[in-house]
MIVOBA-890639 format. One record per residue (C-alpha): residue number from 1; residue in one letter; x, y, z. Coordinates in Angstrom, 1 decimal, always signed. Each point is the difference from the previous one (the first is absolute). Example, Ala and Ser with C-alpha at 12.3 -4.5 7.8 and 13.67 -1.06 7.14 Angstrom:
REM residues 2
   seq   type       xx       yy       zz
     1      A    +12.3     -4.5     +7.8
     2      S     +1.4     +3.4     -0.7
END
This chain:
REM residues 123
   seq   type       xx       yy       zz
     1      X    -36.1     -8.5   +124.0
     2      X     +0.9     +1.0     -3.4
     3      X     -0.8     +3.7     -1.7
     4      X     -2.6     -2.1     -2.4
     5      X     -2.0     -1.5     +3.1
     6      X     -0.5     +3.6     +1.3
     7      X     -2.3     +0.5     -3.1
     8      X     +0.3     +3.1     -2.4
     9      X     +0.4     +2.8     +2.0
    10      X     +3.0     -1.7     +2.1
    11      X     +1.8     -0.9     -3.6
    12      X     +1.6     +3.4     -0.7
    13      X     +2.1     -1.3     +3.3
    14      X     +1.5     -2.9     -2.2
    15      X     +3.0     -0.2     -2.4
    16      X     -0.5     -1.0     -3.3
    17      X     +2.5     -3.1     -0.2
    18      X     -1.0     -1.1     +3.8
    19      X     -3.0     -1.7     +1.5
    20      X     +1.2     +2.5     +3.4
    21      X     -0.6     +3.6     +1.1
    22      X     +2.4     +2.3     -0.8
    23      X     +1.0     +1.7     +3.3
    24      X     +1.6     +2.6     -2.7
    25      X     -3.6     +1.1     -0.8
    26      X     -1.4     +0.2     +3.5
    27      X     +2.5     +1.8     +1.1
    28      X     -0.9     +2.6     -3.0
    29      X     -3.7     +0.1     +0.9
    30      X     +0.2     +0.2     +3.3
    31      X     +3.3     +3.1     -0.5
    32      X     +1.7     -1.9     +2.5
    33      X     +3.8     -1.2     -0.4
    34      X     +0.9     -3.9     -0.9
    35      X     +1.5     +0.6     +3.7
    36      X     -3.1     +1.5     +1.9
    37      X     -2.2     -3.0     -2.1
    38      X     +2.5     -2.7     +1.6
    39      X     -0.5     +1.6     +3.3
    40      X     -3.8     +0.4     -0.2
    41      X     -0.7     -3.6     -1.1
    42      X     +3.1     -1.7     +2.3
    43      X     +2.6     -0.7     -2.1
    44      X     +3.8     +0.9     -0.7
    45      X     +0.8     +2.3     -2.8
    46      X     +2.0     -2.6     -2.0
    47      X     -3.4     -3.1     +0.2
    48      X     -1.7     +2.6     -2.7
    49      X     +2.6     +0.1     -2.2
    50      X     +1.5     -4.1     +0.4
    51      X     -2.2     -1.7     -3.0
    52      X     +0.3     -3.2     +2.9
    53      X     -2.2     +2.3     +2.0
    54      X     -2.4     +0.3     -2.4
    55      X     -2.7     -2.6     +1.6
    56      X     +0.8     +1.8     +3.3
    57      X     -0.6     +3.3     -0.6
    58      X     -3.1     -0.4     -2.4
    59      X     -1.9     -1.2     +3.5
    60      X     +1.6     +2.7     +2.2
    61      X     -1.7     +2.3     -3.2
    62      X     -3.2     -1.4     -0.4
    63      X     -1.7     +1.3     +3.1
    64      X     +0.9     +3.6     -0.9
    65      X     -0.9     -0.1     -3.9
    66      X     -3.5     -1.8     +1.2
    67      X     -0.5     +2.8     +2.8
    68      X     +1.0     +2.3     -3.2
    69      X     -2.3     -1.6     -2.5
    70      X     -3.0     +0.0     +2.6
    71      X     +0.4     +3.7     +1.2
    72      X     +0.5     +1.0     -4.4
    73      X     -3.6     -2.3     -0.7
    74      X     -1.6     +2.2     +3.2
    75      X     +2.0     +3.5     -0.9
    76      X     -0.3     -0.6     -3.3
    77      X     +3.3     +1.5     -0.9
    78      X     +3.7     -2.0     +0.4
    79      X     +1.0     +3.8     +1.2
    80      X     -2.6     +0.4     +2.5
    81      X     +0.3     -3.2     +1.2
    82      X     +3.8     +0.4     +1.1
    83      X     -0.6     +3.4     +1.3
    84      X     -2.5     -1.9     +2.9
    85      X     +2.3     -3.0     +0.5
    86      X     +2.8     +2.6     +0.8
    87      X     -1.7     +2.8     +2.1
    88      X     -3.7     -1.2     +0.8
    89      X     +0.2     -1.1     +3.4
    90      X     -2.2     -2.8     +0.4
    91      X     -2.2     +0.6     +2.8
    92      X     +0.3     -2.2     +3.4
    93      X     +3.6     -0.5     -0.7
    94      X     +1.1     +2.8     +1.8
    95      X     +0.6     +2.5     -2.9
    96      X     +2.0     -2.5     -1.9
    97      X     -0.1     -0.1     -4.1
    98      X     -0.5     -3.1     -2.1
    99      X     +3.7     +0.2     -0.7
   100      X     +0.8     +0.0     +4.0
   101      X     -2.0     -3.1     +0.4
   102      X     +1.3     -2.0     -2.9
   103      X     +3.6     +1.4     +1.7
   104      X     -0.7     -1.6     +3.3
   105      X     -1.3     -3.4     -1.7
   106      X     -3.9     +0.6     +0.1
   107      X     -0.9     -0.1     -3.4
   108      X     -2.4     -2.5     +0.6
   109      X     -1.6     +2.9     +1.8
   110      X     +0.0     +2.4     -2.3
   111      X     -1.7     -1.9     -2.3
   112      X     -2.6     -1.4     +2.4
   113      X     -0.5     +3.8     +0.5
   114      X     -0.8     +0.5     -3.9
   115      X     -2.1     -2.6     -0.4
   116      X     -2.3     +1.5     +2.8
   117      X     -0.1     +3.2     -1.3
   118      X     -0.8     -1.7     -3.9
   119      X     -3.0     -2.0     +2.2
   120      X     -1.2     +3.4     +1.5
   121      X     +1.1     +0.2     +3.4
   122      X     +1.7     +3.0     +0.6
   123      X     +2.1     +0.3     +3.2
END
C-alpha cells in the first residue's frame, strides 16, 4: 500500500521522490528510533534503509500509519493520537497499548478496536 492510497492524512508519512512511506518519518512521529520502528513492525534494521526493501517495508508500515491516521481523525491531533497508541492500554487486552499489539503482530486488532469505538461501542 502506497502513502498516496492511505489518503491525506497518511501522506505526511511519504517521501517526496517515492510512491513509499518513509520509515524515516514514522520513526520521528512516533519518537521512536529507525531501530525500535524495525523491531515494532518485524523487520531488520538494515530492510529500512536498503532502497530493494522499499516495497517490503512500506507494507510492514502501513498498518501503523493507518492505526495512526485513524486514532489522529478520532483524537483530532497527530500528537494526541501517538500519545494513546504508545500508553493507552486498550481495554481487554490485558493492559496492553496499541503499540504492544501492533508489536506482537495484532494490528489487525487494533484497528478493529478503532473502528468500534468510531461506530459507538465503547468497551
Amino acid at each position: 500500500m502506497t502513502a498516496l492510497s492511505l489518503g491525506l492524512t497518511a501522506t505526511r508519512f511519504g517521501d517526496d521522490n517515492s510512491p513509499f512511506l518513509s520509515a524515516r518519518r514514522v520513526a520521528e512521529q512516533l519518537g521512536v528510533t529507525l531501530s525500535e520502528l524495525a523491531k515494532l513492525i518485524g523487520v531488520a534494521r538494515n530492510t529500512l534503509a536498503a532502497k530493494s526493501s522499499a516495497r517490503k517495508v512500506d507494507g510492514a508500515l502501513s498498518p501503523v500509519v493507518r492505526i495512526l491516521a485513524v486514532a489522529s481523525e478520532m483524537a483530532g491531533d497527530e500528537s494526541r493520537a501517538v500519545i494513546w497508541f504508545k500508553h493507552q492500554p486498550i481495554p481487554g487486552w490485558a493492559g496492553k497499548t496499541a503499540y504492544d499489539l501492533v508489536g506482537d503482530g495484532k494490528a489487525d486488532k487494533v484497528l478493529a478496536y478503532l473502528e468500534a469505538v468510531r461506530s459507538g461501542v465503547y468497551a
